[in-house]
C-alpha positions in Angstrom: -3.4 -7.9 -8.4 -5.6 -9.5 -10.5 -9.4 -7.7 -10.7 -12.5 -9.7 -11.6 -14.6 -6.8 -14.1 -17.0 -7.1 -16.4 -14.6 -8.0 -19.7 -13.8 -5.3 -22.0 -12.2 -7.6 -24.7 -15.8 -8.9 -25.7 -16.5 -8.5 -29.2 -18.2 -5.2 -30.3 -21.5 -5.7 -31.4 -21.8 -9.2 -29.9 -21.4 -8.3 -26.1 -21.4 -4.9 -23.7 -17.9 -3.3 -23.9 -17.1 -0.8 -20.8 -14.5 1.5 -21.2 -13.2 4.2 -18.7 -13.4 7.4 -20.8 -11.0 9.8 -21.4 -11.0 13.0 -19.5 -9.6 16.0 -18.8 -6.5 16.5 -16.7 -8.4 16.2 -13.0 -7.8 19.2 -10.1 -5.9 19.0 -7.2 -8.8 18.1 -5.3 -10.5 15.6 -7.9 -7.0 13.6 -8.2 -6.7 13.3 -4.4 -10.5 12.0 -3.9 -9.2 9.5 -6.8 -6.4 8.7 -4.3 -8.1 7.9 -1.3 -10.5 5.9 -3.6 -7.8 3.8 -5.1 -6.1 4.0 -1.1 -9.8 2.3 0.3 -10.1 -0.1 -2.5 -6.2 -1.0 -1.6 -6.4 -1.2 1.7 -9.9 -1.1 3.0 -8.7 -1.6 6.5 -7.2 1.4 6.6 -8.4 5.1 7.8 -7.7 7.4 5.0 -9.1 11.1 4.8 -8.1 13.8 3.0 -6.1 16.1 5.3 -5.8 19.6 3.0 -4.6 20.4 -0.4 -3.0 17.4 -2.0 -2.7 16.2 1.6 -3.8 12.5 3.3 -3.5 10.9 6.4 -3.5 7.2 6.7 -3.6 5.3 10.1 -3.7 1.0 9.7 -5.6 -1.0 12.0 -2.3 -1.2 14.2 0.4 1.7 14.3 0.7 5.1 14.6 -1.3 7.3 11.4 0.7 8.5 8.9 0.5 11.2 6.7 1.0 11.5 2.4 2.0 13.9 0.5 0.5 13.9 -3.3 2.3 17.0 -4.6 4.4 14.8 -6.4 2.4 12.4 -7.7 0.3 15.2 -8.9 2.8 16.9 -10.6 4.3 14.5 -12.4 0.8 13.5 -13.3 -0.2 16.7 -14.9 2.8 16.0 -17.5 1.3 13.1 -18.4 -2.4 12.2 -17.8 -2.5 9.2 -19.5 0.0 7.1 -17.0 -2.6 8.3 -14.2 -3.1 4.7 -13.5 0.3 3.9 -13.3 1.7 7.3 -11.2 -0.6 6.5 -8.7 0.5 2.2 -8.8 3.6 3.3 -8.2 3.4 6.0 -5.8 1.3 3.8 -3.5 3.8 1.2 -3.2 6.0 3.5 -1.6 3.3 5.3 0.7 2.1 1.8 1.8 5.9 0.3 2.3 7.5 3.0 4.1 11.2 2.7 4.7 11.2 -0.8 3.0 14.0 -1.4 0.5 13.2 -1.7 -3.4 14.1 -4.9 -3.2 13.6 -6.4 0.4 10.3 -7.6 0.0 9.7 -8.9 -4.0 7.9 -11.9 -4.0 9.8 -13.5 -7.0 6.8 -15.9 -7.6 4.8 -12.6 -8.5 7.1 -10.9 -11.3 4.8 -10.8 -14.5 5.3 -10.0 -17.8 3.3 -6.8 -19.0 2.7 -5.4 -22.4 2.9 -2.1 -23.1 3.5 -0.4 -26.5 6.9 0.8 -27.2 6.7 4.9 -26.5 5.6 3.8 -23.2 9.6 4.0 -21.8 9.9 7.4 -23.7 7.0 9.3 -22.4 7.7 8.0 -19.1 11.0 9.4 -19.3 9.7 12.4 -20.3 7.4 12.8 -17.6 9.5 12.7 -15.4 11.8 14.9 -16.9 9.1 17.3 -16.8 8.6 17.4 -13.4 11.9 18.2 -12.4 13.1 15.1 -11.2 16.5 13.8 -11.6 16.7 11.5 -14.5 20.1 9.9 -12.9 18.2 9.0 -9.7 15.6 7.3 -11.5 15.4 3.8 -12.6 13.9 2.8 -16.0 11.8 0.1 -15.7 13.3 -3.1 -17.3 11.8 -4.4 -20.8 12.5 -6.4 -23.7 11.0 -5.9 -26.9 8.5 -8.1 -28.3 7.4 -7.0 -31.6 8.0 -3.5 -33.4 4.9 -1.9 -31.8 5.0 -4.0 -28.1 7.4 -4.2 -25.4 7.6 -6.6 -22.6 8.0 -5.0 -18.9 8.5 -7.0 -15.6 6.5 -6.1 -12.7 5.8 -7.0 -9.1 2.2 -8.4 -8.6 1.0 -7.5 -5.3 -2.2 -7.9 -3.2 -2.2 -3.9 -3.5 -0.6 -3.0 -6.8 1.4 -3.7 -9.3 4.9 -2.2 -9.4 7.1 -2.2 -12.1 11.1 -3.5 -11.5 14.0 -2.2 -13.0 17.2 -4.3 -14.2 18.8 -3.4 -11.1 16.2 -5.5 -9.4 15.5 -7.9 -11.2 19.4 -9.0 -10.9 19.1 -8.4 -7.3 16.3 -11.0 -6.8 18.0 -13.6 -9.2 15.9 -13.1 -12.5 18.7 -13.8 -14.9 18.1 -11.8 -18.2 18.9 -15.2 -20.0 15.5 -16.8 -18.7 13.6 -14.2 -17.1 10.9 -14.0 -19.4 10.2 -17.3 -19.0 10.3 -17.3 -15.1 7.8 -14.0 -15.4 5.5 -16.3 -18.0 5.0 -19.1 -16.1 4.6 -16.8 -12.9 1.7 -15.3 -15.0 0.1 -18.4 -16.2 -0.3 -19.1 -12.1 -1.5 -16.1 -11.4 -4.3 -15.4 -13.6 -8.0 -16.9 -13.5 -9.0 -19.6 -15.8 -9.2 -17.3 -19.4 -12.6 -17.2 -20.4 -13.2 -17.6 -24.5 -16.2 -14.9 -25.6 -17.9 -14.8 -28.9 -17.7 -17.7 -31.4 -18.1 -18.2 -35.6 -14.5 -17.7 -35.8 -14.2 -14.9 -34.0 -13.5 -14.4 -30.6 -12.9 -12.3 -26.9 -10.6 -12.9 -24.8 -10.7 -12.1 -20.8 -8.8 -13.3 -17.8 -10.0 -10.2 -15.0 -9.2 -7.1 -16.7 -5.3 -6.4 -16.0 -4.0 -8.7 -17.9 -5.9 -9.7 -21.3 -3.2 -8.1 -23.1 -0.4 -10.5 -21.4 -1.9 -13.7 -23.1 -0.3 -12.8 -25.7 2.4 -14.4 -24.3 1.3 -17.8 -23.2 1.8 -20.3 -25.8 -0.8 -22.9 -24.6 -3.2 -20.5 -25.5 -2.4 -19.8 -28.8 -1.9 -23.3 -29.7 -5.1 -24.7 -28.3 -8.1 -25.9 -30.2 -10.8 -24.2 -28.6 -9.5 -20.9 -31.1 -11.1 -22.0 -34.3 -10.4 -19.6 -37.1 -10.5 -19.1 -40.5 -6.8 -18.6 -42.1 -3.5 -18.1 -39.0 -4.6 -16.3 -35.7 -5.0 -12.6 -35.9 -5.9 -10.9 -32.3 -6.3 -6.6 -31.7 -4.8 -5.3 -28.4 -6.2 -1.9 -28.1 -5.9 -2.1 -24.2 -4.3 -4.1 -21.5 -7.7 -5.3 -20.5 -9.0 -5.7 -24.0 -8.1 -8.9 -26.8 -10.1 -9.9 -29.7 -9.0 -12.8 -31.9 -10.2 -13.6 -35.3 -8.6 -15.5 -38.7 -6.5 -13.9 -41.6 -9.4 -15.2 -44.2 -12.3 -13.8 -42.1 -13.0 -10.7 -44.1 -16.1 -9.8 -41.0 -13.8 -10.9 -38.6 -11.2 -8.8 -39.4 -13.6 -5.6 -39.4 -14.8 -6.7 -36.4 -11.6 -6.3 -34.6 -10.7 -2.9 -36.7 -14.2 -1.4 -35.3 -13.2 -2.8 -31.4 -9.8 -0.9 -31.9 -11.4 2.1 -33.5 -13.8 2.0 -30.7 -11.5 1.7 -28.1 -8.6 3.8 -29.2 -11.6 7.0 -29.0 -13.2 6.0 -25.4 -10.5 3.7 -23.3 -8.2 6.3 -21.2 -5.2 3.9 -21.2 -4.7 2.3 -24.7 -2.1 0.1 -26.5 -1.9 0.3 -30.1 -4.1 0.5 -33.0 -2.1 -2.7 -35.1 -3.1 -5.8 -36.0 -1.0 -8.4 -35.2 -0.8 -12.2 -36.4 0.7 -15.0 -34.7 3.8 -17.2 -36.5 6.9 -19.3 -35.6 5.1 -19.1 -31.7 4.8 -15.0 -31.4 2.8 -12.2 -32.5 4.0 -10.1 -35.6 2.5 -7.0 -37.2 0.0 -8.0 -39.3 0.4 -6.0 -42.6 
């Protein structure tokens, strides 16, 4: 689901940044106008209104109307209002499938690699620990780790969200743990728009639609193209999944230039990475210390 926004990896100072800023946890009645917003961007053929508290109905342009329930979603929300954007992702995927299997309908040509930093598995465990689920019914999302302060999830990119897969379903759709990553990379490098280079002097931005910025840092091509001239080995901030900056290890201004993006970013972005630095060697990204 890839989204064409203005890019927020452009270099501070040098081009706009927009940033969703952080708020308070929302009511019951803010979250579910959020909803139906995020339900009428998804699906703008369908009726959605908001029915009472925490309450929708939906009716497609064919069938019978249908009716959601966002207790849930809102609960398990509250624990943790910085997965917002993912609770909801998730939960629409199964208001929008109803009664399909977990697996029936995964397009494998659309399992992508995602980034995410590594206490993203933990808190999600603990949110929904926190909101009185069953831990044993749930199923962890399947990831690999790619650095000490980065993990690599696999997810499901759909023309309405993206869902994230479990191992269970990965085996079940044939995405051998021995080459999955691979499969999920080159599925990536299909999916996304042409990656548009911002900035210059040996410093750079980095933007490919806003969902995935942070994912290039998985594509090899990328890295080892010339179009990335930099002083010293490649050294890129990922404050955000929709923001990457890339300067050299001898650019003393390029290097502040990324610290002040991450510094800006970590304060106003409601969904951030990590604060690192990170350099690329022997073809991956390693903390840059």
């Amino acid at each position: 689901m890839v989204r064409f926004v203005n890019a927020a990896c452009v270099l501070l100072l040098l081009f706009p940044m927009v940033h969703a800023s952080a708020a308070d946890v929302l009511s019951e009645d803010a979250f579910a106008k959020l909803v139906l917003e995020e339900l009428h961007s998804e699906v703008p053929d369908y009726e959605v209104r908001i029915a009472g508290r925490l309450h929708l109905t939906l009716k497609p342009p064919e069938g019978e109307a249908f009716q959601v329930y966002l207790d849930n979603a809102y609960k398990l929300y509250q624990t943790s209002p910085e997965l917002r954007s993912d609770i909801i992702s998730s939960y629409m995927v199964a208001w929008l499938n109803p009664g399909h299997s977990e697996v029936a309908d995964i397009d494998v040509s659309k399992v992508v690699p995602v980034i995410k930093d590594t206490g993203y598995i933990p808190r999600l465990q603990q949110s929904v620990r926190a909101s009185g689920a069953d831990l044993s019914e749930w199923r962890v999302p399947a990831h690999e780790p790619y650095n000490r302060e980065l993990v690599v999830l696999f997810a499901e990119d759909t023309d309405r969200s993206i869902r994230y897969l479990s191992e269970q379903d990965l085996v079940e759709i044939g995405f051998e743990a021995e080459n999955r990553l691979e499969r999920a990379i080159e599925n990536l490098r299909g999916l996304l728009p042409d990656i548009r280079l911002y900035g210059g002097n040996g410093t750079y931005g980095l933007g490919a639609g806003g969902d995935y910025e942070a994912s290039i840092l998985l594509l090899a091509n990328v890295w080892k193209s010339d179009k990335i001239a930099v002083n010293g080995e490649l050294v890129v901030a990922v404050p955000a999944r929709n923001t990457l900056a890339v300067t050299g290890s001898e650019d003393a201004e390029g290097l502040a230039a990324l610290r002040r993006i991450i510094a800006s970013t970590m304060q106003e972005e409601a969904y951030t990475l990590t604060d690192r630095l990170f350099v690329y060697r022997d073809g991956r990204f390693v903390l840059y210390e």
